[in-house]
N, C-alpha and C positions, 0 to 999 in steps of 0.2 A: 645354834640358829634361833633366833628370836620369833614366836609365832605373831599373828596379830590376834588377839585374845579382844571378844568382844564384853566378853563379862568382865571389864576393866571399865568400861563405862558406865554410867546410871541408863537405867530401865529406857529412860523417854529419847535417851539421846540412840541408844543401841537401836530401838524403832526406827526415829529418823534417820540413820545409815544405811538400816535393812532398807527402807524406802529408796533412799536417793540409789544404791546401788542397784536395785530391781527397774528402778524409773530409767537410770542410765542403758543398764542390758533393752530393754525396751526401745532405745530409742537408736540404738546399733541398724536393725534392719529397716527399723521407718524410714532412717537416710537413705541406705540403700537404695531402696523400694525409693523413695523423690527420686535419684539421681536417674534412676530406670524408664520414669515417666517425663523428665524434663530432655530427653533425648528425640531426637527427630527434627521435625522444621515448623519453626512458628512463620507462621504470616500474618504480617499487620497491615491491614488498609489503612493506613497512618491519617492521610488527606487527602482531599481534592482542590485545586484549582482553573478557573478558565483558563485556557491556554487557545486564542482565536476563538474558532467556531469551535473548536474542543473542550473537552473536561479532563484534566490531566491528574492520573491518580499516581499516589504515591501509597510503593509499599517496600515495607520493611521485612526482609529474610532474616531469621535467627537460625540458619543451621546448626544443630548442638548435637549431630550427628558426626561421627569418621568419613561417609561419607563425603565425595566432592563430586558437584552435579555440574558434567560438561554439557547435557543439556536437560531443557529442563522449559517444557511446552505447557501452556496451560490456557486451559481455555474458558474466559470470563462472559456471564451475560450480566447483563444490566436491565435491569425491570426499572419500570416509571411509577411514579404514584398511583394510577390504578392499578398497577399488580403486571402493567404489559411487558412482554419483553421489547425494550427498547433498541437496543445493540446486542452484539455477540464477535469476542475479539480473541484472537489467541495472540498469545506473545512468550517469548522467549524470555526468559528471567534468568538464565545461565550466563557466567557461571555463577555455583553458590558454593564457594569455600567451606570446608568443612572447621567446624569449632570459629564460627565469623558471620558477625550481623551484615549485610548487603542492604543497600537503599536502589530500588529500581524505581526509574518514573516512567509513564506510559500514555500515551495519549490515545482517549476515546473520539474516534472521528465523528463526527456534527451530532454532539450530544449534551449539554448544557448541564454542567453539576449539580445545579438546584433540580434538578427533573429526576434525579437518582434516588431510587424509594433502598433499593437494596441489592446487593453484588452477588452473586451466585458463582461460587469454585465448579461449573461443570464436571471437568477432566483434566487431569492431567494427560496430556494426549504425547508425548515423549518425556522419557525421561531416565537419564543414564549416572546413574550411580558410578561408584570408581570402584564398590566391593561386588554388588550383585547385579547382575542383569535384569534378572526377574523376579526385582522388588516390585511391593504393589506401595509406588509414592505416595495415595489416595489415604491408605491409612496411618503414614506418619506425620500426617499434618494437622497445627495446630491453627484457627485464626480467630484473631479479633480484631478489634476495626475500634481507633481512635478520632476518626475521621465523622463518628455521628450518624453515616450509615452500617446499615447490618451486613453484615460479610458472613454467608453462611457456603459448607458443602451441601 
């Protein structure tokens, strides 16, 4: 049986193999470790548009969970450029396919798009997972907002 014999090589190259091998085992658990953090549910306030007297937002679910959310309540405020709160809507976003992007749109009643300083995730006020009952959904969410306003929890 043939070993792999490092002292077959020159000095500088036996180095750079020690390296790339060390860099590689390193970089085993990092993925891990990504794939562990990229799990759960992104949400993107993608847009707004007038729709009537309304401002109709659009958001984008990235479930990257097992989960499948048969429902799924959440309740949005909307503050105005001074800092007021303008509106306060809940809306059903269910269902959300697990391992599957979803596009919801939603219309904010007599509320004017240009007048939205920034979006506040209140609560998740229901929400039923397919594995656990009493998951806390509040902490597996991700959001960012393409749309120009801030979308915070």
């Amino acid at each position: 049986m043939n070993r792999f014999k490092l002292d077959r090589f020159p000095e500088q190259m036996q180095c750079g193999l020690l390296s790339v091998l060390f860099c590689s085992l390193l970089l085993v658990p990092c993925h891990l470790i990504a794939k562990d953090i990229e799990k759960g549910l992104r949400i993107d306030l993608n847009k707004t548009e007038r729709s009537d007297e309304n401002c109709r937002i659009t958001l984008v679910f990235e479930n990257n969970s097992q989960d499948f959310y048969q429902k799924y309540y959440m309740e949005l405020a909307f503050f105005n450029k001074n800092g007021v709160i303008a509106q306060r809507i809940t809306v059903d976003a269910a269902p959300l396919r697990n391992n599957k992007t979803t596009i919801k749109e939603f219309d904010v009643p007599q509320l004017q798009c240009n007048d939205i300083n920034r979006v506040l995730l209140n609560t998740i006020s229901k929400c039923e997972p397919s594995s656990e009952q009493n998951l806390d959904c509040m902490s597996l969410i991700k959001l960012k907002s393409h749309s120009g306003i801030e979308f915070l929890m």
